[in-house]
N, C-alpha and C positions, 0 to 999 in steps of 0.2 A: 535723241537717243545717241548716247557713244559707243563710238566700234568695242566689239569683246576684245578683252588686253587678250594678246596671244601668248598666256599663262594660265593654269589651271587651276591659280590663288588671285582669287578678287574678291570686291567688295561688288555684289550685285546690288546697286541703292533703286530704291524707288519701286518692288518689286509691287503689283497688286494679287495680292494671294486671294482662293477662295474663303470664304469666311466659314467654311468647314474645315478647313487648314490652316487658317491664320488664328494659334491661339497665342502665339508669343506676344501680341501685340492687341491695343485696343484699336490702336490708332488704323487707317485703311490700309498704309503703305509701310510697309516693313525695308530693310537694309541684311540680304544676307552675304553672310562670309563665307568664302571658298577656299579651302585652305589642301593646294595638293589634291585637286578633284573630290574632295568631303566637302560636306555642310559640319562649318565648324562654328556658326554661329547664327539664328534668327531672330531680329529683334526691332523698336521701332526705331526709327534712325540715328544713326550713332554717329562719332565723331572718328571712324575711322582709326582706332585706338592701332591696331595690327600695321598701319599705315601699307592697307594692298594697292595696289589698281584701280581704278572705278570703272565697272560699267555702270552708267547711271540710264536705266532704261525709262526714266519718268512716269512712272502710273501706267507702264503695261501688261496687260492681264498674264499673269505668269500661273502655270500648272504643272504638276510633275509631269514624267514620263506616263505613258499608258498604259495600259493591260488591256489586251482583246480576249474574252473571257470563254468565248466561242465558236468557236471556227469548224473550218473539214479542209483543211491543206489536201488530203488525198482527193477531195470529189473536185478542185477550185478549176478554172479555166478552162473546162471542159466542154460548154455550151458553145463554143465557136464550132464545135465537130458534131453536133445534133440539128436533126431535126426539128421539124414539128413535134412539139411536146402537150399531151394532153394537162388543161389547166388544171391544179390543185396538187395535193402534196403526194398523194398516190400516183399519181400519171408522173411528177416527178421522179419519183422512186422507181419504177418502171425504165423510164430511161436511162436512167442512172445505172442498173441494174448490167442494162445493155450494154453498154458503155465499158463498165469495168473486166467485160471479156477480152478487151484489148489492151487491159494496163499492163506495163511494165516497170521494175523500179526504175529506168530510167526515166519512164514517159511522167512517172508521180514524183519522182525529184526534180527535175525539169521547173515542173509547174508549181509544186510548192516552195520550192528557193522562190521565184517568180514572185508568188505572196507573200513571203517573208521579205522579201528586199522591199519592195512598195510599204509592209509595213513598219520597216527598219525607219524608214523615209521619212514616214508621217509620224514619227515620236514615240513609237511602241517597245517597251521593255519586258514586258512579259506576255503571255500567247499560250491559250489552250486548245489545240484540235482534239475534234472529233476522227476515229478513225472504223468505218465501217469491218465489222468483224461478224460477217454469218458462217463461218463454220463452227463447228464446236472445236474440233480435234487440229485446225490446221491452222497456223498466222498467218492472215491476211499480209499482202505484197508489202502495202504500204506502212506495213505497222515496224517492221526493220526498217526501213525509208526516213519513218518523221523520226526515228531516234538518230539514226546518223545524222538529220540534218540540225538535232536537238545539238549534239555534237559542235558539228560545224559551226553552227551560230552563238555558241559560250561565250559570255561574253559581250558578248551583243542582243538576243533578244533571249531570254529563258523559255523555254518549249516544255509543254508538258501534252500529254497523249491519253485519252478518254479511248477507251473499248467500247465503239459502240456497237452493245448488240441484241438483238431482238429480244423480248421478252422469253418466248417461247423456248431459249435456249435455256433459262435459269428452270424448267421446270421440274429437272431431274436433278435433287441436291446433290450428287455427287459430281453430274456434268458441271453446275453451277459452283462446286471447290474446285473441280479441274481448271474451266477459265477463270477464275479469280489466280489460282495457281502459276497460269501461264504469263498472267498479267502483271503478278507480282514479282515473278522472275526477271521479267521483263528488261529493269534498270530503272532507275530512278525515273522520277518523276511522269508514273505511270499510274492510270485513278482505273478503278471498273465502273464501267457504266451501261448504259440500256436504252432502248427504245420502248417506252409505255405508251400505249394507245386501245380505245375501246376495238379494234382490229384483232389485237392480240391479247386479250388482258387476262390474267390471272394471278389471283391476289396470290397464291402460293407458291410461283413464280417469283414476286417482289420480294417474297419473304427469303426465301434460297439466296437472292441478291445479296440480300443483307445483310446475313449469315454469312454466304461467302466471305464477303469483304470488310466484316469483321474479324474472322477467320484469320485474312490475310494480312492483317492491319492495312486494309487500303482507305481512301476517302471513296467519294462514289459521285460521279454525274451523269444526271439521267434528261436525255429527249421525255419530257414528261407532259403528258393531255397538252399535245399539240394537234388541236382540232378543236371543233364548235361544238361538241355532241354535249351538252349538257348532262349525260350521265354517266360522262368521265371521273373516274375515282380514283387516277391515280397518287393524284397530291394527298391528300386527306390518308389514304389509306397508307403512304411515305410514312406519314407523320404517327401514325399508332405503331406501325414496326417498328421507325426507331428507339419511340418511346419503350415498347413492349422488352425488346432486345439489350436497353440501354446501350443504343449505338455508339459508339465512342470517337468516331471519323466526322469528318465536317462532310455535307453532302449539297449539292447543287443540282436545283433542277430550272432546267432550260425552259421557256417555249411558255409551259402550264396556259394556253389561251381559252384553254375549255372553260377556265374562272370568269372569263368575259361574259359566257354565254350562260352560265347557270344562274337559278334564282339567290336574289341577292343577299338572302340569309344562311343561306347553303353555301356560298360562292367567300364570304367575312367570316364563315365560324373555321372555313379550311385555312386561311389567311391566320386566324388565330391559334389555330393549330400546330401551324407554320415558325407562327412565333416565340413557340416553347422551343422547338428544338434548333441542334445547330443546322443551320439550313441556311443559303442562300437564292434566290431566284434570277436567272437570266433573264430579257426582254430582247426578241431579236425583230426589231420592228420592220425593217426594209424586209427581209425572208419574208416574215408571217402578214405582211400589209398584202404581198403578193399572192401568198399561198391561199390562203385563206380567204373562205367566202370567195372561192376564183370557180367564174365559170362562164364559156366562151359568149360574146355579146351583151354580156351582164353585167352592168355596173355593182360593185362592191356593194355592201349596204353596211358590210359589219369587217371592222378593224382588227381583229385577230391578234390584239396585245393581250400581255395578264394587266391585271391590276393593277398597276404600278403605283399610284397615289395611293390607295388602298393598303397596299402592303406597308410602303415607305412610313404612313402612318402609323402603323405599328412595328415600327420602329426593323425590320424585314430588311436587308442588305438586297439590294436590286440593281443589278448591273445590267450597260445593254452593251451589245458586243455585235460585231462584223457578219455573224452566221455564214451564209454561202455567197461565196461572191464567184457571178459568172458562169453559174452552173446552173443544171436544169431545175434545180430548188429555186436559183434567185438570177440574173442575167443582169444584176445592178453588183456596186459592190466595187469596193478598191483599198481593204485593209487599212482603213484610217476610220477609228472609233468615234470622231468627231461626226463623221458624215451618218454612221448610226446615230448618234445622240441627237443629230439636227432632225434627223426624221419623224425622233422618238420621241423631242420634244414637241414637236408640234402635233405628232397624232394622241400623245399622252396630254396635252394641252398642260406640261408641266412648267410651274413657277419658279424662279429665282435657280437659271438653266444654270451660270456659271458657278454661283455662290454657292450652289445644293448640290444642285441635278450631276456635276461634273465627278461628282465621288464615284457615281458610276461606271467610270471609263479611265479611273485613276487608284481606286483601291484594291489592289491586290489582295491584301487582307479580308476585304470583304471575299473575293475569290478563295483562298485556300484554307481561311479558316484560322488564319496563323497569325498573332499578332506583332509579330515580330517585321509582317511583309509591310506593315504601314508605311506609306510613301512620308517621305520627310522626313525622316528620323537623324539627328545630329550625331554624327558619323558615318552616316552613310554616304552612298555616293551622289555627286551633287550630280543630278539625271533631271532635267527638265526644261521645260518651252515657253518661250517668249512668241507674246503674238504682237508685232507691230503695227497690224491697222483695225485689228477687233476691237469693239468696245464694252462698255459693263452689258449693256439696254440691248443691243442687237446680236448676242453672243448665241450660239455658235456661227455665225455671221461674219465676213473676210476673215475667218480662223486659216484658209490654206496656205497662205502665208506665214510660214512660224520658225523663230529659230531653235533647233533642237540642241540643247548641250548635253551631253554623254562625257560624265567621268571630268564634268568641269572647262572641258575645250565645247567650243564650237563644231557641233559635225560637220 
């Protein structure tokens, strides 16, 4: 491999693209053009016509930039200062709860830069948190916090900021136009979202959601049947409101691991549901491997992912993403998507990781809904990583080694 010309116009030759992204070409290995930090050209190997630079990387697995599709920057780094935490996803909540009596924007800017830079690191271009919101009527600390830092980091990773907030607040439609309202005010790149669980569930609650944030023209992300209980409805019952309302926002639901646990004609007709409307699914494997099915002295027996092969079969955008890293949800976790996907491939036992499975933690567009966000696009910015000792067969395997280019230079 040759050093990167230190120019933002080269010939990257010999790139190996995922075969979900390599359509310019039949051939394995493509030759792209960088012209002034764009992608001004991809194709199978050329003669160098523009007469650039060569970086000739020879046949190394090359990917775009990242997307971490779901996070909580407000809850991150916090498990160094707790306790004993009761196991499961309530006993998490619980201390967490505890926890946020002491936050300050200092104390949640701190530690969210903190995940942001780690993730800047590991090759991430765009980033969704979660930001816990239980009041009705008052903004949560952190939610002025992730927009200044959305601020801050222009430029370098795109931030957007999910409302998360309990069901039970959407039950009063007017409360539920109020925080859509507030949300909408907000500033860009601001989604309304929720926590759905059989804990709190009310279908007339989901339906206010919906309402709202169509109301407001928002999109919507929702913590959705995160749990075992088999007669969780919040997915299925997503998928008749939007239909019912003819939603018009792209919507994303996180978690859904209660599809695991239900029978498996009930569990494929919501998946088919799924796949009429615009909908994507998250998988937060490391979180929910943890969460789930957790209880003290007891080995695991059940895996607490959705369906992933299931979905992706019908054809279901399914991304997996970082969730809580370091916190009393997760005490794993280091804001590099790869190390989710490594996890999520081997507990999802999914096939052809690089050539497939990598859309996951590279399409944007499958995140916001927007076709325009598709990574690769010829003029856009040439944003992507070089892994010099990964190979096709052992992938996401020596991935920590990568080199990131942003905007055509070497970072």
């Amino acid at each position: 491999m040759t050093p990167h010309p230190a120019t933002s116009s080269f010939l990257l030759k010999g790139a190996r693209l995922p075969q979900w992204l390599n359509t310019h070409s039949t051939d394995q290995l493509v030759d792209i053009a960088v012209v002034n930090g764009k992608l001004e050209k991809i194709e199978a190997a050329s003669a160098n016509p523009l007469a650039l630079p060569i970086w000739d990387i020879q046949g190394a697995l090359t990917l775009p930039l990242m997307v971490d599709a779901h996070t909580h920057l407000d809850k991150t780094l916090t498990k160094s200062r707790m306790g004993d935490i009761t196991p499961g996803l309530l006993g998490a909540i619980q201390a967490m709860m505890s926890d946020r009596a002491h936050w300050t924007p200092e104390d949640v800017y701190q530690r969210a830069n903190q995940g942001l830079t780690w993730s800047f690191e590991a090759g991430v271009q765009h980033l969704r948190t979660h930001c816990d919101w239980w009041e009705p009527k008052a903004k949560p600390i952190a939610w002025q916090v992730l927009r200044d830092l959305a601020s801050d980091w222009k430029g370098k990773i795109a931030i957007e900021r999910v409302s998360l907030i309990p069901l039970h607040l959407y039950a009063d439609a007017a409360q539920a136009r109020s925080l859509a309202k507030q949300v909408a005010a907000s500033g860009p790149g601001a989604l309304l979202g929720g926590f759905v669980h059989t804990s709190n569930w009310d279908l007339q609650a989901l339906k206010n959601l919906f309402a709202a944030a169509q109301a407001e023209g928002l999109n919507v992300d929702l913590h959705m049947d995160e749990e075992l209980n088999p007669a969780a409805q919040g997915l299925l019952r997503a998928t008749e409101i939007m239909r019912d309302i003819g939603f018009e926002g792209h919507v994303v639901c996180g978690h859904t691991c209660a599809l695991s646990a239900q029978d498996s004609l009930l569990a494929l007709r919501t998946l088919d549901e799924v796949a009429k409307v615009n909908m994507s699914l998250v998988t937060l494997p490391l979180t929910n491997l943890l969460l789930q099915d957790a209880v003290t002295g007891k080995t695991p027996t059940k895996r607490g992912l959705t369906l992933v092969q299931e979905a992706r079969a019908r054809h279901i955008p399914v991304m997996v993403a970082s969730d809580n890293v370091q916190d009393p949800f997760c005490t794993f976790g280091s804001y590099d998507p790869l190390e989710a996907l490594s996890t999520g491939a081997l507990a999802a036992q999914l096939p052809q990781v690089f050539d497939d499975a990598t859309q996951s933690i590279c399409r944007t567009d499958w995140l916001t809904g927007d076709a325009q966000d598709a990574p690769f696009q010829i003029g856009s910015a040439a944003n992507f990583m070089v892994f010099e000792q990964a190979n096709l067969w052992g992938f996401p395997s020596q991935t920590h080694k990568r080199l990131v280019v942003r905007n055509g230079l070497l970072a």
